[in-house]
C-alpha positions as CSV (number, residue, x, y, z in Angstrom):
1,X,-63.6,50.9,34.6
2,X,-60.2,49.3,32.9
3,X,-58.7,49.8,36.3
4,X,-61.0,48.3,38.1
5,X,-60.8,44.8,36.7
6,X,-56.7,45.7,36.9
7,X,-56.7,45.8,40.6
8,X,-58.9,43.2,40.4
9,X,-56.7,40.9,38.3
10,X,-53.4,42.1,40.3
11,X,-55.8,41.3,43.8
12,X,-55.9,37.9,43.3
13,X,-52.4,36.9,41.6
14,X,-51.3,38.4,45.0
15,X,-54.1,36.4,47.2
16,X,-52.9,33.0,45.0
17,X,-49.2,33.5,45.5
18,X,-49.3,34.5,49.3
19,X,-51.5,31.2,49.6
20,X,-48.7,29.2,48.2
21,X,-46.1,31.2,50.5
22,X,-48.0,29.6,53.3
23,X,-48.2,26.4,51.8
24,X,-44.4,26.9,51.7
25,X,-44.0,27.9,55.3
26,X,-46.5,25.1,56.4
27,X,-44.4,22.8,55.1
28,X,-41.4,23.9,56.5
29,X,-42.8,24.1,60.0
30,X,-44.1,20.5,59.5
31,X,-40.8,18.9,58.4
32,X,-38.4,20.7,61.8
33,X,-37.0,18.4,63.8
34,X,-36.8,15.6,61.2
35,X,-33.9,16.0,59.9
36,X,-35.2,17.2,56.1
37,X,-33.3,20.6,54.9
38,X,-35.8,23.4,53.3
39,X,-35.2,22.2,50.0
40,X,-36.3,18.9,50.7
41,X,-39.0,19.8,52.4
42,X,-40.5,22.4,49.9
43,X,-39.7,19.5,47.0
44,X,-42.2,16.7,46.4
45,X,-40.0,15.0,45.3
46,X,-39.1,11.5,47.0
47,X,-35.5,10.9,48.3
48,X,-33.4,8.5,46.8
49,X,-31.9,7.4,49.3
50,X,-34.0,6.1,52.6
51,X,-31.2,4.8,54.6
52,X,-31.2,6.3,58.2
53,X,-28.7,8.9,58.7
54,X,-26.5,8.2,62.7
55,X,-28.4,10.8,64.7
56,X,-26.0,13.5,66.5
57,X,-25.8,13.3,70.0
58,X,-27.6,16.0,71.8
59,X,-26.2,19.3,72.6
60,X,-28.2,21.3,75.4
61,X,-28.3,24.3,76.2
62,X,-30.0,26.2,78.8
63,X,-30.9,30.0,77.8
64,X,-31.7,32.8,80.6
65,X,-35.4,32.1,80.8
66,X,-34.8,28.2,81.7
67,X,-35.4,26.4,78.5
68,X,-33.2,23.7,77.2
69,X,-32.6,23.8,73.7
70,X,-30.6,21.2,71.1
71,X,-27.9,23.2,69.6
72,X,-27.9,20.9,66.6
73,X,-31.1,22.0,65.9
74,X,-29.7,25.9,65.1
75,X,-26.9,27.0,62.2
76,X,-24.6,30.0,63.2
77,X,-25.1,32.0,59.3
78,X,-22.2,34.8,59.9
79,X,-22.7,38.2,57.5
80,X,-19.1,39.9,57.5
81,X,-17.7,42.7,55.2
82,X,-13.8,43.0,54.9
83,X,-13.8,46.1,54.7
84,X,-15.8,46.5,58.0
85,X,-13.5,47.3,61.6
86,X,-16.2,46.4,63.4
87,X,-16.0,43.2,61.7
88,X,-12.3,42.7,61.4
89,X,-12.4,42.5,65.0
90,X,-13.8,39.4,65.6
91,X,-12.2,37.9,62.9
92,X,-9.5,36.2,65.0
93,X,-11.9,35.0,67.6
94,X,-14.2,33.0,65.1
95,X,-11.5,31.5,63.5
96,X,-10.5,29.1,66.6
């Protein structure tokens, strides 16, 4: 019986916190495209500063399937190891 209400307790601290993972994530998905960084847009916090920021000018793309995209809209995040061959390799050619 103690194990029932356990699993019971531990059920629904995990159905509460995956609720607010998708709160999380809802938000997220609302705020793309506006120019608000994931911190920002998790935080309820309001900004301090409300000036409007110069927008970039648009940098398209086409990919293989046809669909033009706005490079500024992605971030290139590089995961390298020094010790890695592999890696050292294209070292040089991400450093232009």
């Amino acid at each position: 019986m103690k194990y029932r209400h356990l699993f019971f307790v531990l059920g629904l601290v995990a159905i509460s916190s995956s609720a607010s993972v998708l709160d999380e994530i809802a938000a997220l998905e609302a705020q793309k495209g506006q120019g608000k960084s994931a911190s920002e847009a998790v935080s309820s916090k309001p900004e301090a500063d409300t000036s409007p920021q110069k927008a970039k000018p648009a940098k398209p793309y086409t990919l293989p399937n046809g669909t033009v995209i706005n490079l500024n809209d992605y971030t290139l995040v590089l995961f390298m190891q020094a010790h890695c061959p592999y890696c050292q390799q294209f070292d040089p050619q991400l450093a232009e």
